[in-house]
N, C-alpha and C positions, 0 to 999 in steps of 0.2 A: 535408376540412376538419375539424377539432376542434368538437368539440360545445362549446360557449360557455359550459354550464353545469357541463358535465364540468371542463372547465377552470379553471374561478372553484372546482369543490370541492377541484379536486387543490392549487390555491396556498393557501387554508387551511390546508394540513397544513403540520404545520413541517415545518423541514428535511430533520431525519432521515427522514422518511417518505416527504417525498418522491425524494430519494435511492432509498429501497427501490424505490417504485414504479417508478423510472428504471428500477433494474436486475431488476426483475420481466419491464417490457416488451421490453426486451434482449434478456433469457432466450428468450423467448416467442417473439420473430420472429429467432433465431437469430444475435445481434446480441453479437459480443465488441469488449473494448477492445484483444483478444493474439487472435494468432493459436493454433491447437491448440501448436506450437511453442516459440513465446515461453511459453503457458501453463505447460507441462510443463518447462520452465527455471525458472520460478518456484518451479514446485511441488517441484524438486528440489532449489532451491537454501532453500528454505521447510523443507524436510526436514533439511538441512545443517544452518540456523542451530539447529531444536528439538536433534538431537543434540550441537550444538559443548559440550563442558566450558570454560566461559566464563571457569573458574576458573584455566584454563591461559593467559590473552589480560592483557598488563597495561591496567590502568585508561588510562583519559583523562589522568587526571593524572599516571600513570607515564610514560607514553610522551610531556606536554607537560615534564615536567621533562629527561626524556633528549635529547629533540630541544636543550633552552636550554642543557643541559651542553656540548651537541658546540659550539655556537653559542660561546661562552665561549673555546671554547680552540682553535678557530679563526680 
């Protein structure tokens, strides 16, 4: 059972903290939301996004203009 008073200090903290704590005690008792797996997919796809040249990709509003083109004249 949770200690009562432990409890009542951890809901004090705001959010963001306690957030942390969440993922402090996670850490702690060996506890993921991803498997090693899934991890290592993130973290390589996390990799991908830092190197992509962004500057090669059109904008939002490039690609929402091109899509209403095709729409037009179909």
């Amino acid at each position: 059972m949770v200690d009562k008073a432990l409890l009542e200090r951890v809901m004090q903290l705001d959010e963001h903290s306690r957030l942390e704590l969440r993922d402090a005690i996670e850490e702690s008792v060996g506890l993921s939301a991803l498997s090693p797996e899934d991890q290592a997919l993130l973290d390589e796809r996390v990799a991908e996004d830092d190197a992509a040249d962004w500057n090669d990709y059109p904008t939002l509003a490039a690609d929402e203009a091109e899509v209403r083109a095709r729409r037009r004249v179909a």
